[in-house]
SEPAVEX-585060 format. One line per 8 residues: number of its first residue (from 1); their letters; for each residue x negated, z, y of N, C-alpha, C. Coordinates in nm, 4 decimals. Atoms other than C-alpha are relative to their C-alpha. Last residue first. Layout:
NUM	A	X/Z/Y/X/Z/Y/X/Z/Y  ...
***
This chain:
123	XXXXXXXX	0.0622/-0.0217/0.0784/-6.4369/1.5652/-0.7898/-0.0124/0.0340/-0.1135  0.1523/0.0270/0.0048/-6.3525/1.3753/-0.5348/-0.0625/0.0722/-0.1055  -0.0018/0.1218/0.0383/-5.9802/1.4225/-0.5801/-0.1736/-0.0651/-0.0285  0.0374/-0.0450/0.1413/-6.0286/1.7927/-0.5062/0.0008/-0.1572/-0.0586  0.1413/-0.0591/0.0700/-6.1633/1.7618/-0.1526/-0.0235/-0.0010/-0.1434  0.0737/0.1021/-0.0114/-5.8941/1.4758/-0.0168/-0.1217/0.1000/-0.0612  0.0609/0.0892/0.1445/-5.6307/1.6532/-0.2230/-0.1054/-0.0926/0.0419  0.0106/-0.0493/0.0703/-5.6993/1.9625/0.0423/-0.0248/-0.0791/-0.1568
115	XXXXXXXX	0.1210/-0.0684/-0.0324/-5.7038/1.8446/0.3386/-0.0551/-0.0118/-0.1778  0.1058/0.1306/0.0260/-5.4020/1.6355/0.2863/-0.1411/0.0122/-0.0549  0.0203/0.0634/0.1105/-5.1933/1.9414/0.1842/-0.0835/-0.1343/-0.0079  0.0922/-0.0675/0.1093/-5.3577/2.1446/0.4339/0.0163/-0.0619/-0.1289  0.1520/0.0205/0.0321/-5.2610/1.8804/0.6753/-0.0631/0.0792/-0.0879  0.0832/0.0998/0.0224/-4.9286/1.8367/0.5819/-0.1296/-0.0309/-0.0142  0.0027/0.0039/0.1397/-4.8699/2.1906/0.5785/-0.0520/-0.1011/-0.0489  0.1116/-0.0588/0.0872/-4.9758/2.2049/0.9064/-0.0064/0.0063/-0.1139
107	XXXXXXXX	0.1441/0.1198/-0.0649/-4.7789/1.9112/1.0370/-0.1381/0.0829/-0.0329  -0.0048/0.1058/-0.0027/-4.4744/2.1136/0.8764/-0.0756/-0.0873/0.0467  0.0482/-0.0942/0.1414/-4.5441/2.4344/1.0675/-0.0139/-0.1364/-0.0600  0.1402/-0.0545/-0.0491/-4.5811/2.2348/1.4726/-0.0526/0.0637/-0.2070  0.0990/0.1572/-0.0451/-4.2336/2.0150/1.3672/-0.1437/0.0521/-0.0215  0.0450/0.0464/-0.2255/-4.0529/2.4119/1.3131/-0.0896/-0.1843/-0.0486  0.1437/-0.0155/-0.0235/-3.9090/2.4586/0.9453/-0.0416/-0.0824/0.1177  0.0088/-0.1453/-0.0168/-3.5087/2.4779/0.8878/-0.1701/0.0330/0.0556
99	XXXXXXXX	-0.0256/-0.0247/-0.1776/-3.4746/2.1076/0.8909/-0.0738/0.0914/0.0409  -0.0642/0.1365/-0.0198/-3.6086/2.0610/0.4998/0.0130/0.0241/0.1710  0.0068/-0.0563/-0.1141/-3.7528/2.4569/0.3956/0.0448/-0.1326/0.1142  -0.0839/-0.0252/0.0388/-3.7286/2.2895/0.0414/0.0651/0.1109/0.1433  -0.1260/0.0496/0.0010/-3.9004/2.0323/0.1283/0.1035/0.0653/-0.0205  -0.0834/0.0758/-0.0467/-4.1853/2.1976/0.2613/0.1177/-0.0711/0.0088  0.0030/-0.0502/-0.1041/-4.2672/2.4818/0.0667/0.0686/-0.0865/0.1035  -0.1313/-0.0879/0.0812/-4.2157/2.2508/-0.2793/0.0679/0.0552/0.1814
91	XXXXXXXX	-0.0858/0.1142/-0.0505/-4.5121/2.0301/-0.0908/0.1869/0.0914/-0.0269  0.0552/0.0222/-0.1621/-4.7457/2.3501/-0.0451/0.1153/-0.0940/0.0047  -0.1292/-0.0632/-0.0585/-4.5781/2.4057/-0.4417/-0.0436/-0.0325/0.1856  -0.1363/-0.0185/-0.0057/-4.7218/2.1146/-0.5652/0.0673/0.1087/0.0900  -0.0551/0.1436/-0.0911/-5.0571/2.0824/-0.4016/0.1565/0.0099/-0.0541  -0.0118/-0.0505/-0.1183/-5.1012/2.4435/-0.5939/0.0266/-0.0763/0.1417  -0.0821/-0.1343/0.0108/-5.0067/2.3322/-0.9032/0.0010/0.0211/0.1507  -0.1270/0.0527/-0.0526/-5.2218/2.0365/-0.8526/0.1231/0.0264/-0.0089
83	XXXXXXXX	-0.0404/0.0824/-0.1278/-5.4730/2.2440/-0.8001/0.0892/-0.0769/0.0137  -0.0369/-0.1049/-0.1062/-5.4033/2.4684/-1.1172/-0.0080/-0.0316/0.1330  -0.1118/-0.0195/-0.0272/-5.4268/2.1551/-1.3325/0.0807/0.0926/0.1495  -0.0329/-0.0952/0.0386/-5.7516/2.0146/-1.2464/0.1505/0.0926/0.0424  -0.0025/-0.0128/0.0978/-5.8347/1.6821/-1.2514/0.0368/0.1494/-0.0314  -0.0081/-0.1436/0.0154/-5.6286/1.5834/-0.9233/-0.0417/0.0314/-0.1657  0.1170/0.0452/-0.0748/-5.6378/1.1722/-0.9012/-0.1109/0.1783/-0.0028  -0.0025/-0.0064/-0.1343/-5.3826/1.2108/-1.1773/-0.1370/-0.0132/0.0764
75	XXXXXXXX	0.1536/-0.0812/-0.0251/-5.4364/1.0558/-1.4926/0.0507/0.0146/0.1329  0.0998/0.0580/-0.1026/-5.0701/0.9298/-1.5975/-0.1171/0.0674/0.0090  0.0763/-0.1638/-0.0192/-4.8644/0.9649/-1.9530/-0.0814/-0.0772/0.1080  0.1310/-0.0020/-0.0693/-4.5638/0.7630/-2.0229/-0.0659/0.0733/0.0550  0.1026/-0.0811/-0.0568/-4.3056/0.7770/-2.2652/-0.1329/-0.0295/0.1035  0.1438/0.0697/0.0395/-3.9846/0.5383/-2.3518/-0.0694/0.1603/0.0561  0.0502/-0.0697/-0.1506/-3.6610/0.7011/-2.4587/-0.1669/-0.1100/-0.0378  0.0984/0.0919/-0.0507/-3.4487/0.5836/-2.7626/-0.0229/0.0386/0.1406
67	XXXXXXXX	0.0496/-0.0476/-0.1409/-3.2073/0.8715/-2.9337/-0.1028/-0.1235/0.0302  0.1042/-0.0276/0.0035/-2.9923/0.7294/-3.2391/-0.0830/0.0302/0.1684  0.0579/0.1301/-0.0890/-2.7109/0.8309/-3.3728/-0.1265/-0.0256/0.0176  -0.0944/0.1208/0.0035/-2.6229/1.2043/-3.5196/-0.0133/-0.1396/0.1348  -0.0376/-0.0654/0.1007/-2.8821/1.5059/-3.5779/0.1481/-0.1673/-0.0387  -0.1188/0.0559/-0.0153/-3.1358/1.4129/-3.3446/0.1035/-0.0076/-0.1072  -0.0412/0.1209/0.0859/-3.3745/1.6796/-3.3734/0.1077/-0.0797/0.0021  -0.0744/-0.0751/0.1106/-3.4872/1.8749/-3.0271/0.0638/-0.1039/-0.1390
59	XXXXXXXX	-0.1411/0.0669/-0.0108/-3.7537/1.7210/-2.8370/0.0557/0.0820/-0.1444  -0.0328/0.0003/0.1602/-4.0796/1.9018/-2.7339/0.1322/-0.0793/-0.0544  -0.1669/0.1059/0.0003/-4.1990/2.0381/-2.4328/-0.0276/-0.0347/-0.1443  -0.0193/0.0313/0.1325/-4.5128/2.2861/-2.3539/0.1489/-0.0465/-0.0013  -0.1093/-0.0671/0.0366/-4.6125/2.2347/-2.0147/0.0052/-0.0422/-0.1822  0.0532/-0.1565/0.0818/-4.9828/2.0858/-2.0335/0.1098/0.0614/-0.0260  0.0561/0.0553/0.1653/-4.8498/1.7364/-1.9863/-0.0215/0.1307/-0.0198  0.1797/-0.0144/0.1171/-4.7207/1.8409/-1.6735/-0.0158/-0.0494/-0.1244
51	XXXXXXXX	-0.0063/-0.1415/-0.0017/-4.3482/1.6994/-1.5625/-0.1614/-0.0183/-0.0521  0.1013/-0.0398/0.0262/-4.1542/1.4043/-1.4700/-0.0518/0.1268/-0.0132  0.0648/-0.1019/-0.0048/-3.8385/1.3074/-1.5982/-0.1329/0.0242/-0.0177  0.1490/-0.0475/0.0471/-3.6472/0.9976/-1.6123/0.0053/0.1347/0.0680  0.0698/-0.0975/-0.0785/-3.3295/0.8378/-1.5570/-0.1263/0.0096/-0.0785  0.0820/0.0883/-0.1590/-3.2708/0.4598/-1.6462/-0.0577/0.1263/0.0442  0.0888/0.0662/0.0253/-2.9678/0.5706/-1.9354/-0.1114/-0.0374/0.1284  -0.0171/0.1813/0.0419/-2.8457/0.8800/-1.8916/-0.1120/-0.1015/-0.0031
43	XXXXXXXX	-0.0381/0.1094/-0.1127/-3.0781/1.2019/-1.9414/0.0845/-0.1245/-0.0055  -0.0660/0.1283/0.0380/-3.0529/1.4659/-2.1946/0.0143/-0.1152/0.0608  -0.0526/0.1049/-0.1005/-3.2307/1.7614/-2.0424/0.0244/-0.1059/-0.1275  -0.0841/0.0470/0.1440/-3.2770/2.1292/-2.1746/0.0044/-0.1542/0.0568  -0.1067/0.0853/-0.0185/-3.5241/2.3178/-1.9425/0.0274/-0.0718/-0.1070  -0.0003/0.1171/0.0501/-3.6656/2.6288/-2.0324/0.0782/-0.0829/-0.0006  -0.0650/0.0709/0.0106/-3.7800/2.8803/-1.7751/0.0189/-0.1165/-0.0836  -0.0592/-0.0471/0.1031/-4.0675/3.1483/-1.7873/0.1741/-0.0846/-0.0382
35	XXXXXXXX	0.0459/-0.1403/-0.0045/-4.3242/2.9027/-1.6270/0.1161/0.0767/-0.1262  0.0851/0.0533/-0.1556/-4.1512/2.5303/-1.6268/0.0171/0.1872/0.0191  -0.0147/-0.1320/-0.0165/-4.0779/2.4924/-2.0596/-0.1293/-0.0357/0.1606  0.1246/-0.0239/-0.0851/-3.9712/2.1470/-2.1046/-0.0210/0.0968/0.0467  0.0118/-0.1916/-0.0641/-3.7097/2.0845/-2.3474/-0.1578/-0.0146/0.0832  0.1437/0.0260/-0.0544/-3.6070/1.6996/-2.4306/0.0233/0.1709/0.0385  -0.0011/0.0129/-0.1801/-3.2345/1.6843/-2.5653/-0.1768/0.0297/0.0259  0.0792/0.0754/-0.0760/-3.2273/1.4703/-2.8875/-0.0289/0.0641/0.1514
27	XXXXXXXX	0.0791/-0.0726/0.0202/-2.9041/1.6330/-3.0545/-0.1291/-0.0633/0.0810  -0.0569/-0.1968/-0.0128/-2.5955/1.4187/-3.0747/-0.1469/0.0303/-0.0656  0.0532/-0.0492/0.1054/-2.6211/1.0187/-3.0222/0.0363/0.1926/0.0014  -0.0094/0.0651/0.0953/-2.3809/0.7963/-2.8211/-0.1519/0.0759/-0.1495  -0.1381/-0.0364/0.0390/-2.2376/0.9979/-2.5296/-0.0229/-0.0746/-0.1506  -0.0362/-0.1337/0.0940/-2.6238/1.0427/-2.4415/0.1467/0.0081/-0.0926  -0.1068/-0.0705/-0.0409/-2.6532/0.6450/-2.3299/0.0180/0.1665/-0.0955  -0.1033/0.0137/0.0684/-3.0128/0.5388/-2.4597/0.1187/0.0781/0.0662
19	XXXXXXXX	-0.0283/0.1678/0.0736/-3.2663/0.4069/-2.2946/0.1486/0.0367/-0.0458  -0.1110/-0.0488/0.0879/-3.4027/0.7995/-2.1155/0.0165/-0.1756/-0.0165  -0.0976/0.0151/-0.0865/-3.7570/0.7997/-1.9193/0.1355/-0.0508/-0.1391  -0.0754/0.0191/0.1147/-3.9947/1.0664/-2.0410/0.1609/-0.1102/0.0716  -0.1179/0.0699/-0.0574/-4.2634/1.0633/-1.7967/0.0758/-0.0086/-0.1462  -0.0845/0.1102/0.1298/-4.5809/1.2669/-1.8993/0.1128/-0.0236/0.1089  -0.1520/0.0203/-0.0231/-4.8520/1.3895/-1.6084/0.0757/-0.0778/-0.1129  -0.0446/-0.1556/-0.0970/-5.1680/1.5080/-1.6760/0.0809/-0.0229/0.0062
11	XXXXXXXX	-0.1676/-0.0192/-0.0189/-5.2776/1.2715/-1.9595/0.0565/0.1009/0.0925  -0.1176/-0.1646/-0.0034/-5.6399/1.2240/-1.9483/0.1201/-0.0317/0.0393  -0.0526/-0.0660/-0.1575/-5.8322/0.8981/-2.0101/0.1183/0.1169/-0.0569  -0.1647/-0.0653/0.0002/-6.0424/0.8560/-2.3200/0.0104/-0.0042/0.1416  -0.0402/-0.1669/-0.0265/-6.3730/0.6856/-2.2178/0.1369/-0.0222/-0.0339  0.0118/0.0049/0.1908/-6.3904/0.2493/-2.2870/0.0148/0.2077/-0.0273  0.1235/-0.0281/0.0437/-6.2599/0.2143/-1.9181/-0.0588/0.0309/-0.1583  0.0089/-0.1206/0.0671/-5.9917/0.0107/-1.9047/-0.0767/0.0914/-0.0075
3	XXX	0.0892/-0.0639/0.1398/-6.0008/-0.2700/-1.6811/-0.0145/0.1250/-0.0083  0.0168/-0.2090/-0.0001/-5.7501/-0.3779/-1.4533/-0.0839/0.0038/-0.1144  -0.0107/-0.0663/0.1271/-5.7544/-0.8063/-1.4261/-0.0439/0.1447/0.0167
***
């Protein structure tokens, strides 16, 4: 059995995952503002989207049908945002640099990104 703790827990991460086919309501798209960028998303049914809790998001009104999405919010292990900002992009760095980045770089990234959630996780 998981027990709860009787404390609030923190929301750092939301999940918005989609139920309903888009071709069947009008309006409902999810906005998630990522720095000066705002995303629009409508997802089919089964996708999802993760993102900060601190981003500011919001859903637009559904104007025809009906929209059904579930929500879920996680505690990361990371309590503070701007570190796991900064564990994001170290990983961003990597994947998005995919072949193109030497074996020797890539085994350092790894380790600074290990390094790094093994100090902030602790505390």
């Amino acid at each position: 059995m998981i027990m709860v703790p009787a404390a609030p827990l923190r929301s750092d991460v939301s999940t918005t995952i989609f139920l309903a086919d888009p071709s069947t309501y009008e309006g409902g798209e999810l906005h998630v503002q990522m720095g000066d960028q705002s995303i629009k998303i409508k997802g089919e049914p089964g996708s999802a989207i993760i993102y900060p809790s601190i981003s500011m998001h919001g859903v637009e009104p559904v104007t025809k049908g009906e929209r059904i999405a579930a929500i879920a919010f996680t505690e990361s292990y990371i309590r503070d945002p701007a570190k796991r900002e900064i564990l994001y992009q170290v990983q961003e760095v990597s994947a998005e640099e995919g072949f193109n980045i030497s074996w020797e770089n890539r085994n350092r990234l790894d380790f600074i990104r290990n390094n790094l959630r093994r100090m902030w996780d602790s505390e």
